[in-house]
N, C-alpha and C positions, 0 to 999 in steps of 0.2 A: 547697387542701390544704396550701400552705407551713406557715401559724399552725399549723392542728390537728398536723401531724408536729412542730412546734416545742414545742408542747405535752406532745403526749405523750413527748417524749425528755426534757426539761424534768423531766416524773414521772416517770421511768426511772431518769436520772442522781439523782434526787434519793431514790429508792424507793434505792439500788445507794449512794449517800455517804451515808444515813444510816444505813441496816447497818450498814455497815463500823465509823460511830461509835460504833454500840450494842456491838457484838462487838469496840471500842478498848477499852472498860472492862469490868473486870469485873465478874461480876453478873449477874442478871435485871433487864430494863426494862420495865415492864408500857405496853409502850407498843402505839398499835395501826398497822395501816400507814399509815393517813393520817397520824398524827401521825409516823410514821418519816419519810414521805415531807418533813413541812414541817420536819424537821431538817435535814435534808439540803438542802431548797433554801437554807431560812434561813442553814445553815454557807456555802454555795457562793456567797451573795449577799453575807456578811458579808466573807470573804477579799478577793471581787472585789475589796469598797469600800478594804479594808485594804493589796492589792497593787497599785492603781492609785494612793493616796494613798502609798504609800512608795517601789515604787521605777517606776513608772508602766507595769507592764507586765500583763498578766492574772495572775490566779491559776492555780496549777497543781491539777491534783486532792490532793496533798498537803496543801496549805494547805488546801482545802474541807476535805478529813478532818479537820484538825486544830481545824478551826474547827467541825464539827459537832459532835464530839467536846467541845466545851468549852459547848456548848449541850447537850448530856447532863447534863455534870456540874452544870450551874446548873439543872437541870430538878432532879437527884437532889436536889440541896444544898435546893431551893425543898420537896422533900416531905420533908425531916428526915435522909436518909440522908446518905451520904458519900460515897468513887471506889471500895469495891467494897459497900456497901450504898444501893440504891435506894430506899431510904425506904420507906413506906407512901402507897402511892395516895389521894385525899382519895376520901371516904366520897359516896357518889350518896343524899342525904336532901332 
């Protein structure tokens, strides 16, 4: 039971720090909860790598924020928008 409770806090924290990124910027984010969810691990994995190589300690939930937050905005920038226009979603042809 340790992995599967690991896991699912794992999507919890990560469901819970990428909200908070999506509602850092302004805007609508037509995003859906899984893709919230891989925001937020994605930002929370990125910081780790970031605050272990600089000053060798964990990340704190800040940095996750801010790091998820910055995988929003290169999500929005990648569909043509900008930090409070989310672009236009690509087209399901």
């Amino acid at each position: 039971m340790g992995f599967l409770g690991y896991l699912i806090a794992l999507l919890i924290v990560g469901l819970i720090v990428g909200a908070l990124a999506r509602l850092a910027l302004p805007g609508r984010d037509p995003m859906s909860i899984p893709q919230t969810i891989a925001v937020g691990i994605g930002g929370s994995f990125l910081a780790g790598i970031a605050a272990e190589l600089l000053v060798g300690r964990p990340a704190g939930f800040l940095l996750c924020l801010i790091f998820s937050a910055g995988i929003v905005y290169v999500i929005r920038r990648s569909r043509g928008g900008g930090l409070t226009d989310p672009g236009m979603p690509p087209l399901d042809r």
